[in-house]
LOPA-174134 format. One record per atom (N, C-alpha, C): residue in one letter; x, y, z. Coordinates in steps of 0.2 Angstrom, whole numbers, plus 5000, padded with zeros to 4 digits. Layout:
BEGIN
aXYZ;...
% end
This chain:
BEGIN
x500449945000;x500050005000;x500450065000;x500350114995;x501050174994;x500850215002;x501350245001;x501450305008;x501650375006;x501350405008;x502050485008;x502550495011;x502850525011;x503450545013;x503350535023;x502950575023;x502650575031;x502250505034;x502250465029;x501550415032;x501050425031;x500950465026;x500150485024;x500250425019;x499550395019;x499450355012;x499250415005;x499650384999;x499750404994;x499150394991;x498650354991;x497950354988;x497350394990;x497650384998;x497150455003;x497150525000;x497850534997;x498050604998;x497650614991;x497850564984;x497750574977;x496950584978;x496550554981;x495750544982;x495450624986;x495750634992;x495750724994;x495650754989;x496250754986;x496450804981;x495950814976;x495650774972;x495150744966;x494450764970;x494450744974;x493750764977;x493450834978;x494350874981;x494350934982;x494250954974;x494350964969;x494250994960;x493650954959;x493350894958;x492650864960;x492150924963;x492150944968;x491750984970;x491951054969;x492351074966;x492351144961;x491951114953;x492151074950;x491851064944;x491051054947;x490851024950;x490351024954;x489851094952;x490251124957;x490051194958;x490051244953;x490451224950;x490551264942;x490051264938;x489951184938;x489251174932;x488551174935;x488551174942;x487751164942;x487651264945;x488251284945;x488051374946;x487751424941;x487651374933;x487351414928;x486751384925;x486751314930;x486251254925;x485451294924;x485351314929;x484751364929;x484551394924;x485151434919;x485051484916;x484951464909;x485051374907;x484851344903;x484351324903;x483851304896;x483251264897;x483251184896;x482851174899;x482951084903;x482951054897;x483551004896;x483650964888;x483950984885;x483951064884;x484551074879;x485151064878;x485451074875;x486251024872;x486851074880;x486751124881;x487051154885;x486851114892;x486251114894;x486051104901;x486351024900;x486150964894;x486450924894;x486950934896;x487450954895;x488250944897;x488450964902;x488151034905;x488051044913;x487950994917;x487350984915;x487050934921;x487650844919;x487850834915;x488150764916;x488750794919;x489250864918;x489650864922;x489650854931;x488950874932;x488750884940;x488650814943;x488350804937;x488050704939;x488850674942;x489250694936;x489650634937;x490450644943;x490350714947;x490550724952;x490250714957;x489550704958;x489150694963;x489450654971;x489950634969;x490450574973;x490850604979;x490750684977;x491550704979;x491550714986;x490750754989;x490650754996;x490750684999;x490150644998;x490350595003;x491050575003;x491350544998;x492350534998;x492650575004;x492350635006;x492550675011;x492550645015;x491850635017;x491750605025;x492050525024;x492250485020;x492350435018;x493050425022;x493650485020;x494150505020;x494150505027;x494150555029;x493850575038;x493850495042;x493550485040;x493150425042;x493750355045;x494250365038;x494550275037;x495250325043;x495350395045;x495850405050;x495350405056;x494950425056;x494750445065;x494550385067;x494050335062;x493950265067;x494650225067;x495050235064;x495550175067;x495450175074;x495750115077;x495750105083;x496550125086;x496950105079;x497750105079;x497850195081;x497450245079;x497450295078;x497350335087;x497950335090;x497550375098;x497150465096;x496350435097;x496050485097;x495650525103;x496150545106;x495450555115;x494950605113;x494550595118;x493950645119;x494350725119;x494750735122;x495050795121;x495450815114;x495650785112;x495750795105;x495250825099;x494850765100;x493950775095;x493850835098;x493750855103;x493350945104;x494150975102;x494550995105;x495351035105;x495551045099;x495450985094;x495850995089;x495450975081;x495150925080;x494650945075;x493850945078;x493450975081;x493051015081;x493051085081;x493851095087;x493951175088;x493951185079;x494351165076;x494751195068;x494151225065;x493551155064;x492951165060;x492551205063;x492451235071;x492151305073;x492751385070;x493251345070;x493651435066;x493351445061;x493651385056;x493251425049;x492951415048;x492351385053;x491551395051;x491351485054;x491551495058;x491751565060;x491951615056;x492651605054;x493051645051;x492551665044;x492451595040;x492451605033;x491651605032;x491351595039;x490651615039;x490351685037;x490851715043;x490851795043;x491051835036;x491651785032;x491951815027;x491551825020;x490951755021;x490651755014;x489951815018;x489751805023;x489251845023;x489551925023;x489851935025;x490052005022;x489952015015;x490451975011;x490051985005;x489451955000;x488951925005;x488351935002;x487851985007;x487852005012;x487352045015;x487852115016;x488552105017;x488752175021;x488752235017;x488552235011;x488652295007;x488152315002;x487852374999;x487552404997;x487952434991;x487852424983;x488252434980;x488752444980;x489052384983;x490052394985;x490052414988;x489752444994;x489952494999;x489852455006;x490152445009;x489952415016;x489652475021;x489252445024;x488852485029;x488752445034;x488752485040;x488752465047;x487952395048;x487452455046;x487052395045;x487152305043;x487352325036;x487552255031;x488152215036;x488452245039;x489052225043;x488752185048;x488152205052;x487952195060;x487052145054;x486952145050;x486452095047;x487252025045;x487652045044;x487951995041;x488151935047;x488351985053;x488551925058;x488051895062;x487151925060;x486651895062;x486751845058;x486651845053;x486551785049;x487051705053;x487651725053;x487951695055;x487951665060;x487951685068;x487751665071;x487051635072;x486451645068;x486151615066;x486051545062;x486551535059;x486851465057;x486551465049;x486551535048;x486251535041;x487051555035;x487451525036;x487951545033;x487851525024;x488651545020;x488651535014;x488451455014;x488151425007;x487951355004;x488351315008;x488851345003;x489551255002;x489651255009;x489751295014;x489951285024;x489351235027;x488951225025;x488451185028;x488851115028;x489451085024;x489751045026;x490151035034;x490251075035;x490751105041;x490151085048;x489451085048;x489051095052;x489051005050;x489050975046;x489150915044;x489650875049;x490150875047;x490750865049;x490850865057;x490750915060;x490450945065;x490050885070;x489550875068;x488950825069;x489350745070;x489850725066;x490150655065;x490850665068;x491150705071;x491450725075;x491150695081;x490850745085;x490550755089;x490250645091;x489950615088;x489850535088;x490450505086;x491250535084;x491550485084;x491850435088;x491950465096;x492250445101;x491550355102;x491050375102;x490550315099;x490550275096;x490750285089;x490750265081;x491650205083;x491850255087;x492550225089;x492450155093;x492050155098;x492050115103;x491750045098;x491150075094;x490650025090;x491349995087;x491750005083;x492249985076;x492949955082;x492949955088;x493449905091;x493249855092;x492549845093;x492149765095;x491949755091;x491549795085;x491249775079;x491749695076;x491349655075;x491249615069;x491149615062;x491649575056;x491349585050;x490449595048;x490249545053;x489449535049;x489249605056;x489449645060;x489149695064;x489149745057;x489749765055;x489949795051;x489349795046;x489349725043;x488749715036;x487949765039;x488049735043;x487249745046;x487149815047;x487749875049;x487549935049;x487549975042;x487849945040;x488049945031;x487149965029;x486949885031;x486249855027;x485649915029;x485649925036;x485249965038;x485350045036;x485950065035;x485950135035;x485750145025;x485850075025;x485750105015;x485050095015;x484650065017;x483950045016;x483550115022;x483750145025;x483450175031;x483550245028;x483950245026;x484450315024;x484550335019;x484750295012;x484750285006;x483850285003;x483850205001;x483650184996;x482950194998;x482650195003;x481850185005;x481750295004;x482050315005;x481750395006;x481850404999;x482350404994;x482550424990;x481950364983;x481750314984;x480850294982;x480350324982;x480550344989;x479750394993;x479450464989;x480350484988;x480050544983;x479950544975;x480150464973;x479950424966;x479350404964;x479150384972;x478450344971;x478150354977;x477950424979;x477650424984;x477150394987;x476550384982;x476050354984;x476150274986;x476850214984;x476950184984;x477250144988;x477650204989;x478050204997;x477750225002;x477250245004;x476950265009;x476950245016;x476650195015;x476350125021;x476850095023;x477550115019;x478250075019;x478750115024;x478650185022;x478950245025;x478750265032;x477750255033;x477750275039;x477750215044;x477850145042;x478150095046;x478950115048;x479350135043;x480050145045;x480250195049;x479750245049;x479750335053;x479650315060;x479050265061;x478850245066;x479650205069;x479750165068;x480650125072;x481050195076;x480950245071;x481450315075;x482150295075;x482350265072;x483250235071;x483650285068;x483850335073;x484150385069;x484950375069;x485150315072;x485650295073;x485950285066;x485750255061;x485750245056;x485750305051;x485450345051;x485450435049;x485950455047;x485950495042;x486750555040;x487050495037;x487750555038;x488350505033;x488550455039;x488350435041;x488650385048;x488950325045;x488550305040;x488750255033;x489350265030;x489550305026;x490150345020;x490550335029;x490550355033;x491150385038;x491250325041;x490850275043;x491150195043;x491350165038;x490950165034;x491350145026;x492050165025;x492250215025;x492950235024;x493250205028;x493350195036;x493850125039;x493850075036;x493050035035;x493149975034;x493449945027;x493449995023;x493549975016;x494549985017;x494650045022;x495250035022;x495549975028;x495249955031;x495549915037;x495349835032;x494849805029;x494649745027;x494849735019;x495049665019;x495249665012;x494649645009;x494549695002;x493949634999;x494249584995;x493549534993;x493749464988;x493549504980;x493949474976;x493949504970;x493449494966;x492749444968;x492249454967;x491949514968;x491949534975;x491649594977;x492049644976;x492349654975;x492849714970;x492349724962;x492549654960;x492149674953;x491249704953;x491049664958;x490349674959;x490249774961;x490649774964;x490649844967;x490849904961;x491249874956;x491349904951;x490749934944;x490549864947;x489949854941;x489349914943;x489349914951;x488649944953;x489050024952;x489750064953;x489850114952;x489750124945;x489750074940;x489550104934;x488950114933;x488750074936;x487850084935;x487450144939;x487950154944;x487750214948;x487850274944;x488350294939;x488550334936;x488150344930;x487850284930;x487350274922;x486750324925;x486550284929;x485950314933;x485850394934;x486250404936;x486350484938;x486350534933;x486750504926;x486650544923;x486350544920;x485950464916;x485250474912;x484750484915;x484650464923;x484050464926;x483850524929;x484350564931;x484150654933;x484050684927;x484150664920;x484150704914;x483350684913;x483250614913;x482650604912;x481950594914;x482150624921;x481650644928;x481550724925;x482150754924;x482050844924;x481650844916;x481850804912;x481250804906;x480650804908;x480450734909;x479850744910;x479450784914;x479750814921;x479450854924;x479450914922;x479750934918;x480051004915;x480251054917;x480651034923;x481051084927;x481751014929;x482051054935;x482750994934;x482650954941;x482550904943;x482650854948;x483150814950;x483150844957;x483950824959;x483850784964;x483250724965;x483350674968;x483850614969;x484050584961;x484450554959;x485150594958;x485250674963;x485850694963;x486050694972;x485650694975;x485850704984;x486450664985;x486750664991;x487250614990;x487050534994;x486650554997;x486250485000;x485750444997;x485750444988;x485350404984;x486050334983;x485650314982;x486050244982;x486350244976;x486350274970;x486750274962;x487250314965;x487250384969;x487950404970;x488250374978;x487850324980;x488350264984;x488650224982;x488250204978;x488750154972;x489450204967;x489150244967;x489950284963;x490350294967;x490250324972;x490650354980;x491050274982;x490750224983;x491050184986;x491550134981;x491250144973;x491850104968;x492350134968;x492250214967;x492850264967;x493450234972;x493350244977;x493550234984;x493850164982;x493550114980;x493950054981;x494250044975;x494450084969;x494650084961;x495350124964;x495050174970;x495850214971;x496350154976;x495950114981;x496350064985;x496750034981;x496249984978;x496649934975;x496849944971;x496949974966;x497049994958;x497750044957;x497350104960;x497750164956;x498150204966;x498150154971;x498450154977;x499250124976;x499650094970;x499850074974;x500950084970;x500450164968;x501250174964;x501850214969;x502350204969;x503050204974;x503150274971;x503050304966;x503350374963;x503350424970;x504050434970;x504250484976;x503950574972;x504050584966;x503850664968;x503150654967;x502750604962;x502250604965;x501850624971;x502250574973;x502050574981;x502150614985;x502650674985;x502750744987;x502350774984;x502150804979;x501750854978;x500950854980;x500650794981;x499950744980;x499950784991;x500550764993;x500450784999;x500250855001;x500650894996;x500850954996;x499950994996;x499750954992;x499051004990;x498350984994;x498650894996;x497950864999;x498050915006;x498550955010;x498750965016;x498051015016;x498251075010;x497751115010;x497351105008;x496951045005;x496251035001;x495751065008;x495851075011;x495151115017;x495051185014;x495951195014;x495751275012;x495551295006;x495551245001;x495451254993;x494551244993;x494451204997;x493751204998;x493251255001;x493651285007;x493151345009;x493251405006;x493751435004;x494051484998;x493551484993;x493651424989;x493451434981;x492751454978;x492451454982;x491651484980;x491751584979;x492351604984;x492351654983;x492751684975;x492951644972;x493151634967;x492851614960;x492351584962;x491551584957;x491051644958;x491151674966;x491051724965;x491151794961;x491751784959;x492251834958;x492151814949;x491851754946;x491951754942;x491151784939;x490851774942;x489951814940;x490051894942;x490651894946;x490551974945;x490852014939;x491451974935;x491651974930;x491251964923;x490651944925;x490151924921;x490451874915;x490851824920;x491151754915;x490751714918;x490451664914;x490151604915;x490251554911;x490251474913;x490151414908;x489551424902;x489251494902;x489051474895;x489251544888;x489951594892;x490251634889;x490651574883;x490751534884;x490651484879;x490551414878;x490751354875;x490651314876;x490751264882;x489951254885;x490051224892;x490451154892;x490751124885;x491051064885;x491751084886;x491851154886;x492651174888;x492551214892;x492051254892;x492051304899;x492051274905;x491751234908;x491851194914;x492651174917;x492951154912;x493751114913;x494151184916;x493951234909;x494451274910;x494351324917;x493651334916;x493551374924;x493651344930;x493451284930;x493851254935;x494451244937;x494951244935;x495451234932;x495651314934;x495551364933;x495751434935;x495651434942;x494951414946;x494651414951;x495151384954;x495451304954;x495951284959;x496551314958;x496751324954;x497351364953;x497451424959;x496951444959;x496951534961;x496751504970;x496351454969;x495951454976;x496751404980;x496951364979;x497651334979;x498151374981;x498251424977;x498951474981;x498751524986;x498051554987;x497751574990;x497651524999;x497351454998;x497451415005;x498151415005;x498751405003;x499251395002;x499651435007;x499451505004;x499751565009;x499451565015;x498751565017;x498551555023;x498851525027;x499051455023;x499151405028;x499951405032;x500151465028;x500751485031;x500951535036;x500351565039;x500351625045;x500151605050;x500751615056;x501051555060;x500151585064;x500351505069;x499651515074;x498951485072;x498751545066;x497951525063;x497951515058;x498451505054;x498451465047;x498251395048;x498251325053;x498151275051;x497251275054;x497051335057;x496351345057;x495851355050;x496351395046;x495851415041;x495951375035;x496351325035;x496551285029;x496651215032;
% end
């Protein structure tokens, strides 16, 4: 299994890193998809680039997940609050305050005492910018890990299966029906509300998956099986939200959430294509620079919307030309710019490893 220079796994960092530009192209094509109409050749290409990064969030918690649950990994109760909760209450603070100034604190360009004293109501209010809702996330699984921990010391392979079986069918696939076939799923849904098994809820699944996929070997049957179902999850995603938003003639992003089982199936082939497959190359500069960028993939991730912002105020969009290149390349400016930006952060002593 490759390593970085420090012990980081080489696969962990390449998967960070892809997840962290995954959710900039992300961001980049579903920020104009609106402005196209549903089916056209643009909004097609929009919307499949959106589809088929849909992966990139949960890979996060995924990621998170295969270090905090080790058992090998000493994580005390003091730690989880001190050192990654505190981190994720700074920048949810910092960069909380930072995007609501620039959406509430000014009056054509100008900042004003009101807009300033509206913007940190907002925040404190927990109404902060879109993309930070991850952080309130994050946050929540933090906070259960010291739990999550004790389950995965005593856990058994088949305990394992079973929280697996439960969290996809409770949390996944039964909700993500309901709002396919509501009247179908009905009698189905309020037997399953009535259990109240919230244990099962959230990303609890993605953040145990990520140890056990790193900690268990699988058999090569279940490797290829797993394979088969990320491509069928990727199929899904993209003709089945193309051909929900037809029919209903606006866009439907059921078959987009990240807790629909086609992007569990992508999320989890991914993850196991980078273990086995594309984990296992020795390349030494690789391996430095892969470290270099995953370090700050936090801060490339809370930065870069301010940089999409930056580009609607320039009045550049993916459809200033063609969105089968404008997506690549805007994104591709965005981590660039948003990359030397975390970069710098993460270098002023103190509160740099807060903000990135």
């Amino acid at each position: 299994m490759a390593r970085t220079i420090d012990g980081r796994l080489a696969y962990a960092d390449l998967l960070r890193v892809l997840a962290t530009i995954a959710v900039i192209v992300l961001h980049i094509s579903a920020g104009w998809l609106s402005a196209v109409p549903v089916g056209s050749a643009d909004w097609t290409v929009l919307c499949t680039y959106d589809a088929l990064m849909r992966w990139c969030v949960p890979m996060f918690v995924m990621l998170s997940g295969m270090f905090l649950l080790d058992p090998k990994k000493p994580v005390p109760l003091r730690s989880v609050f001190f050192k990654y909760i505190l981190r994720a209450l700074a920048a949810l603070l910092v960069w909380g305050v930072f995007y609501a100034l620039l959406d509430y604190g000014h009056v054509k360009g100008r900042f004003t005492w009101a807009g300033i004293k509206s913007a940190f109501h907002y925040v404190l209010h927990a109404q902060t910018h879109y993309h930070l809702w991850f952080l309130y996330m994050i946050i929540g699984l933090y906070l259960v890990t010291p739990i999550l921990r004790a389950f995965v010391r005593g856990a058994s392979k088949a305990d394992f299966h079973w929280l697996f079986l439960l969290t996809f069918l409770v949390y996944s696939l039964f909700p993500v029906l309901q709002e396919l076939f509501p009247n179908r799923m009905s009698l189905l849904m309020t037997w399953v509300n009535k259990f109240d098994i919230h244990m099962v809820l959230g990303y609890v699944g993605y953040y145990v998956a990520g140890y056990y996929l790193k900690h268990y070997t699988l058999s090569r049957p279940a490797e290829f099986i797993i394979y088969l179902l990320g491509i069928l999850g990727g199929v899904i995603t993209v003709w089945g939200n193309a051909a929900l938003s037809v029919h209903y003639g606006s866009f439907n992003g059921v078959l987009f959430e990240y807790r629909a089982p086609n992007v569990v199936f992508m999320t989890v082939a991914i993850f196991v294509l980078f273990r086995y497959v594309l984990g296992v190359s020795e390349e030494r500069d690789r391996r430095q620079r892969l470290g270099g960028v995953a370090r700050v993939s936090f801060g490339i991730f809370l930065v870069h919307d301010f940089f999409i912002m930056c580009l609607r105020w320039l009045d550049i969009s993916t459809l200033s030309f063609s969105p089968l290149l404008s997506v690549p390349v805007l994104s591709a400016v965005v981590f660039l710019l948003s990359f030397a930006v975390a970069w710098l952060l993460s270098k002023i002593p103190f509160i740099g490893p807060y903000l990135t």
